[in-house]
PAMARKOL-717110 format. One record per residue: z negated, y, x of N, C-alpha, C, CB in turn; residue in one letter. Coordinates in steps of 0.001 Angstrom, whole numbers. Glycine has a CB too. Example, Ala and Ser with C-alpha at 12.3 -4.5 7.8 and 13.67 -1.06 7.14 Angstrom:
{{-7800, -5690, 13190}, {-7800, -4500, 12300}, {-7800, -3300, 13200}, {-9046, -4473, 11308}, "A"}
{{-7080, -2250, 12850}, {-7140, -1060, 13670}, {-7870, 30, 12900}, {-5725, -598, 14084}, "S"}
! end
This chain:
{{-21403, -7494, 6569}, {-20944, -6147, 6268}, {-19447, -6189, 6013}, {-21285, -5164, 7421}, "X"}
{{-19353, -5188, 5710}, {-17642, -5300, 4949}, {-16820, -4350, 5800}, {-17481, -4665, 3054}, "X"}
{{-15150, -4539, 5614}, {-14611, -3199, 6160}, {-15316, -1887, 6844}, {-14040, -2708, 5137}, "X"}
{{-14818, -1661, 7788}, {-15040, -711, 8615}, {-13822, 59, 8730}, {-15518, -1190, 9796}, "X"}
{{-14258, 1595, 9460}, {-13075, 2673, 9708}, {-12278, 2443, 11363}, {-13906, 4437, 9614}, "X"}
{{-10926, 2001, 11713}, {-10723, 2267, 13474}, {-10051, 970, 13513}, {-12308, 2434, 14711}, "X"}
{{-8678, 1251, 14325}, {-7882, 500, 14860}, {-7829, 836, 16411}, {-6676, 594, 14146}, "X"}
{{-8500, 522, 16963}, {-8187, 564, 18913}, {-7085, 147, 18911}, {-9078, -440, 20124}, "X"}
{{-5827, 981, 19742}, {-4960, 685, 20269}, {-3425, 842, 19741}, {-5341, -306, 20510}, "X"}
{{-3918, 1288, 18003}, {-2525, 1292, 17100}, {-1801, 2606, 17155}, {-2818, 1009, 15492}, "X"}
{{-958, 2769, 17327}, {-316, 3301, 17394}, {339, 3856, 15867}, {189, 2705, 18252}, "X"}
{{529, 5452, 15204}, {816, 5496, 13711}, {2219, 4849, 13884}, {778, 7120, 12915}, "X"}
{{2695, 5611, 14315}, {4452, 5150, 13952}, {5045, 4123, 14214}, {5417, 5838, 14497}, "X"}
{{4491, 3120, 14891}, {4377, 1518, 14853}, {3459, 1113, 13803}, {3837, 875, 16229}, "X"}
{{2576, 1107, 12892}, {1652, 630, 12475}, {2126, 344, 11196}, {584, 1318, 12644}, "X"}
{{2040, -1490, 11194}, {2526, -1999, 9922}, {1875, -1014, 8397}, {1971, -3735, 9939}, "X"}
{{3011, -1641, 7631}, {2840, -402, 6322}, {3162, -718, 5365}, {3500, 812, 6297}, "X"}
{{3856, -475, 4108}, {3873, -1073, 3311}, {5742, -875, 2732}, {2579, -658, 2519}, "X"}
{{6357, -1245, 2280}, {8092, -848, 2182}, {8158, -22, 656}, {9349, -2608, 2131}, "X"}
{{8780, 623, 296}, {9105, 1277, -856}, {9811, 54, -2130}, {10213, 2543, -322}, "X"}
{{10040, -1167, -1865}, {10210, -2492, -2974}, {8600, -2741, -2432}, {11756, -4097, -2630}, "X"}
{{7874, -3066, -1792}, {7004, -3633, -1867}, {6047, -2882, -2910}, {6650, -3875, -649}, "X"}
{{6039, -1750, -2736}, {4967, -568, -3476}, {5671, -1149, -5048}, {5311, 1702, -2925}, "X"}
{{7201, -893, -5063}, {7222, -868, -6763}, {6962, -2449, -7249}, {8949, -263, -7450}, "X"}
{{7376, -3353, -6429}, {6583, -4334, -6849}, {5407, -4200, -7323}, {6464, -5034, -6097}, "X"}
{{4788, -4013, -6474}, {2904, -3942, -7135}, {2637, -3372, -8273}, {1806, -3063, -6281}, "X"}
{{3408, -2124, -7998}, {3197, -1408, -9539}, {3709, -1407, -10222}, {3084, -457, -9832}, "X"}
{{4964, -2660, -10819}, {5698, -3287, -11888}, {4669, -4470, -12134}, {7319, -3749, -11480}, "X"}
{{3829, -5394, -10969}, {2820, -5964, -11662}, {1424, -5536, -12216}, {2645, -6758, -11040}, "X"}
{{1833, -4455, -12535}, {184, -4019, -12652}, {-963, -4042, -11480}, {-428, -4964, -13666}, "X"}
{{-948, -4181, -10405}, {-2172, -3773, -9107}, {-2810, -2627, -9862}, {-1476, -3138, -7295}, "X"}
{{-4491, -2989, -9704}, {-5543, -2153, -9925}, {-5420, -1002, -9099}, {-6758, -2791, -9733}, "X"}
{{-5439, -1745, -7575}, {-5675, -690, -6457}, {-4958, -1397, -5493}, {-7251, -307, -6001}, "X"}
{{-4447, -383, -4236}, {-3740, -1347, -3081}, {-4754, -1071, -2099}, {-2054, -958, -2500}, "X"}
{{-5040, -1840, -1237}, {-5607, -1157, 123}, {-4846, -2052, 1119}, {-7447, -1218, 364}, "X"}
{{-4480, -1554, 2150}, {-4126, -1902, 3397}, {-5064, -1998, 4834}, {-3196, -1071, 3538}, "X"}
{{-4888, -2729, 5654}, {-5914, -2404, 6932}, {-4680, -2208, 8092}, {-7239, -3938, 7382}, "X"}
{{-4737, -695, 7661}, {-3530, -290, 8752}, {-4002, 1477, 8390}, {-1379, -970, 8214}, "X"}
{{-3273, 2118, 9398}, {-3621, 3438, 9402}, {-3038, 4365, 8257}, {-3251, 3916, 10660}, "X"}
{{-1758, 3889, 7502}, {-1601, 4510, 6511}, {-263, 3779, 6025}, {-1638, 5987, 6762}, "X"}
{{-672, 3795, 4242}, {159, 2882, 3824}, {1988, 2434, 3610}, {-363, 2947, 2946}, "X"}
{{2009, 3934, 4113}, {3752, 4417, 4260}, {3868, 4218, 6091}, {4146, 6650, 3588}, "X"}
{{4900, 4119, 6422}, {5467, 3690, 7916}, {5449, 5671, 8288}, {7616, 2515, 7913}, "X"}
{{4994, 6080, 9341}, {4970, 7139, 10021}, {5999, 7807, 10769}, {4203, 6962, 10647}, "X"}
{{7463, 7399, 11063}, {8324, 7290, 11682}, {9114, 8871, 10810}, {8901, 5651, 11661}, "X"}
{{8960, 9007, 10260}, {9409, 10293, 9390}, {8419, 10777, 8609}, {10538, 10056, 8450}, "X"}
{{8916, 11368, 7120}, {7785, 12273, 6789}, {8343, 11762, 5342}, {7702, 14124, 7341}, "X"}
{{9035, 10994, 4947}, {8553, 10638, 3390}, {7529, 9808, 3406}, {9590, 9950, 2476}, "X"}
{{7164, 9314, 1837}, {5733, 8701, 1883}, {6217, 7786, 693}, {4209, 9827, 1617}, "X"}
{{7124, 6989, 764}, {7513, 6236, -881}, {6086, 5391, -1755}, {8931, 4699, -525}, "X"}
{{5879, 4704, -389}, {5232, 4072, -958}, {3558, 4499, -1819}, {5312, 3251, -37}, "X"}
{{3382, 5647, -1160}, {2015, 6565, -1732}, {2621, 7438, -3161}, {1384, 7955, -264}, "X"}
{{4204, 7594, -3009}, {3932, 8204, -4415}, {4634, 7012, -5507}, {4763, 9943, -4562}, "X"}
{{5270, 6272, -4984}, {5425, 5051, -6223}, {3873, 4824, -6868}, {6055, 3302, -5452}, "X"}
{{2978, 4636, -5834}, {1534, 3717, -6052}, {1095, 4938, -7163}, {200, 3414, -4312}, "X"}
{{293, 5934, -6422}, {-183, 7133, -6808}, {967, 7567, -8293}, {-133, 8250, -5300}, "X"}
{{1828, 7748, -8743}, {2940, 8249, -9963}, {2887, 6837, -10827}, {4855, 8701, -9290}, "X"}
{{1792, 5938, -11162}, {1426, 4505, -11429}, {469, 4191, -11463}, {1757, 3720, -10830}, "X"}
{{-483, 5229, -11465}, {-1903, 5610, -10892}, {-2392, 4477, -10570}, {-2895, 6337, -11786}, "X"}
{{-2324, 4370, -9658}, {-2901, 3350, -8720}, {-3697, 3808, -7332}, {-1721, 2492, -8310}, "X"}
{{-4482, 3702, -7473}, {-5495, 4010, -5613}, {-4997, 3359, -4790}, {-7193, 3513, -5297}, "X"}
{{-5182, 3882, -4172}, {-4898, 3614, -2616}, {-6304, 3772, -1572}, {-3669, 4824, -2102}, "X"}
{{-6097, 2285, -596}, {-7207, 2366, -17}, {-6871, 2146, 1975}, {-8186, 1127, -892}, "X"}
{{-7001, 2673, 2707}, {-6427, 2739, 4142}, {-7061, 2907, 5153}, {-5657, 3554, 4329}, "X"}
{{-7161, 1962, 6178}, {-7957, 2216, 7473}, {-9233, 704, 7292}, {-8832, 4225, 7416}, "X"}
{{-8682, 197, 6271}, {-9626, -906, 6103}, {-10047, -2143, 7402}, {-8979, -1619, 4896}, "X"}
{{-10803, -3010, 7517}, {-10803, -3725, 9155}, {-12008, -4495, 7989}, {-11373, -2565, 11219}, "X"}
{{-12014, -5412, 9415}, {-12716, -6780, 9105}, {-12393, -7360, 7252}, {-14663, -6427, 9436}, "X"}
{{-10941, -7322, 7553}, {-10884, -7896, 6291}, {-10733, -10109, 6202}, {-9335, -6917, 5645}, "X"}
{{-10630, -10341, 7816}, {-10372, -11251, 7975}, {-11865, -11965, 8081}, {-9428, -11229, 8907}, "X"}
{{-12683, -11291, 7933}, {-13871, -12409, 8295}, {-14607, -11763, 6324}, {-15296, -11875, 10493}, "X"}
{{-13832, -11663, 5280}, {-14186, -11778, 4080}, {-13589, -13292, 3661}, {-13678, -10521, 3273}, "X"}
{{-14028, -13795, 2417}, {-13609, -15205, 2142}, {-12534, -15167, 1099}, {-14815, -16108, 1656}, "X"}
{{-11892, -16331, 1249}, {-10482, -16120, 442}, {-10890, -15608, -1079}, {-9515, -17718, 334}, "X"}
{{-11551, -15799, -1702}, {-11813, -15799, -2838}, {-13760, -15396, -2980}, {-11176, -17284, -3344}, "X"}
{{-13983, -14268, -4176}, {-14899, -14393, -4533}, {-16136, -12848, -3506}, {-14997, -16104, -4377}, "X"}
{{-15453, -12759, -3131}, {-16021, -11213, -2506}, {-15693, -9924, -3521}, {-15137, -10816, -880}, "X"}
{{-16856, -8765, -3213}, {-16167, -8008, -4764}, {-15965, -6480, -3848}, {-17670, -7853, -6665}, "X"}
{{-15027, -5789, -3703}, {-14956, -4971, -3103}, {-15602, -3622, -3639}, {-13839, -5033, -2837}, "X"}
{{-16420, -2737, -3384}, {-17180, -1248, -3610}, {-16497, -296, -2936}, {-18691, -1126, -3088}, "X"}
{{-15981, 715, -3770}, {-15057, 2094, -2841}, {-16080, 2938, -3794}, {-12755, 2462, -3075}, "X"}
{{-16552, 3709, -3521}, {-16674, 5006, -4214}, {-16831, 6404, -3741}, {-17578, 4889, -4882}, "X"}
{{-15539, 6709, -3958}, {-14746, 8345, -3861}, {-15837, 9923, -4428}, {-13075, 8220, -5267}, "X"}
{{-15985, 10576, -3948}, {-17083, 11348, -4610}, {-15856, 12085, -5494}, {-18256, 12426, -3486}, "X"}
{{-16021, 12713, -6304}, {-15212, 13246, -7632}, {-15001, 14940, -6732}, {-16458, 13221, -9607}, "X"}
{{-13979, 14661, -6292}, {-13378, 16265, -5653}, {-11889, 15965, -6141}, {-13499, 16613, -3529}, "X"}
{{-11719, 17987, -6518}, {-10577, 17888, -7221}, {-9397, 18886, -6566}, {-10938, 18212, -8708}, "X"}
{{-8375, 19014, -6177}, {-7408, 19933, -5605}, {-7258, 19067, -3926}, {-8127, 21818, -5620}, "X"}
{{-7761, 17868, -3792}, {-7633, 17146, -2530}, {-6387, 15884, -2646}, {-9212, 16494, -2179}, "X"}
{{-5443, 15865, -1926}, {-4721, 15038, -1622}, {-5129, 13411, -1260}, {-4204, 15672, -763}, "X"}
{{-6059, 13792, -189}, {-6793, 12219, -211}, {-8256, 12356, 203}, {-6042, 11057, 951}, "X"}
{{-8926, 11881, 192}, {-10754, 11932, 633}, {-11305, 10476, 975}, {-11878, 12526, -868}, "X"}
{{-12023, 10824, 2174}, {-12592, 9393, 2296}, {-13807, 8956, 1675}, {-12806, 9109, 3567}, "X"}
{{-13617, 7392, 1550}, {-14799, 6886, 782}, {-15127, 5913, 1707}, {-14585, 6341, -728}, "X"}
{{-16597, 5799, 1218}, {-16854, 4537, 2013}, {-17015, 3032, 770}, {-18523, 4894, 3031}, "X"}
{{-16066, 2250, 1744}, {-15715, 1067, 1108}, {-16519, -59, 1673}, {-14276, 822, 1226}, "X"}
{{-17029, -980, 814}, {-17506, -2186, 1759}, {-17276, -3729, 565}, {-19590, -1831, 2351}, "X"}
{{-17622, -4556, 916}, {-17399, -5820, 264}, {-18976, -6590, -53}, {-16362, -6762, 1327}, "X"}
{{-19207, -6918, -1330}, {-20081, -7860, -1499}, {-19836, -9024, -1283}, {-20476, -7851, -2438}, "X"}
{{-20294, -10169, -738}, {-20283, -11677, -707}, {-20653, -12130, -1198}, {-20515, -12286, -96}, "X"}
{{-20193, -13583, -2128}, {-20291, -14150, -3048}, {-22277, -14999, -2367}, {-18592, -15117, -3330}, "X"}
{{-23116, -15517, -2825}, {-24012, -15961, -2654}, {-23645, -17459, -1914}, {-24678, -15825, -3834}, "X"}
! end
């Protein structure tokens, strides 16, 4: 089975994240989609969000709360998100999981 939802024990405003060069990196290389396995992809410690609107203004998805990403294989797993089509929502959850290569 693939990714699951839940971090026991994390704390938001400690919870690794992603930096505002790291985001425009990605989206100066072209990234399809980012996902993180952390509670949310901007650091919680205040109330900007760089890195969600660099990604998102680059249209790029964003994917968060991801787990068991360490027991997928380096290569060759195909990841499935699908978002139901709602419109006037900021973010919505999907359920994400991973296929394994045979």
């Amino acid at each position: 089975m693939g990714p699951a939802l839940g971090h026991p024990g994390v704390r938001a405003k400690n919870a690794p994240h992603l930096t505002a060069a790291a985001a425009r990196l990605l989206a100066d290389r072209g990234a399809a989609l980012v996902g993180i396995d952390s509670v949310n992809l901007d650091g919680m410690a205040g109330k900007e969000r760089p890195a969600h609107t660099i990604l998102l203004a680059a249209g790029i998805p964003i994917l968060e709360h991801l787990t068991g990403l360490d027991q997928l294989p380096a290569t060759g797993a195909r990841l499935h998100a699908a978002p139901p089509r709602i419109r006037g929502c900021g973010s919505f959850s999907v359920r994400s999981y991973a296929v394994l290569p045979d």
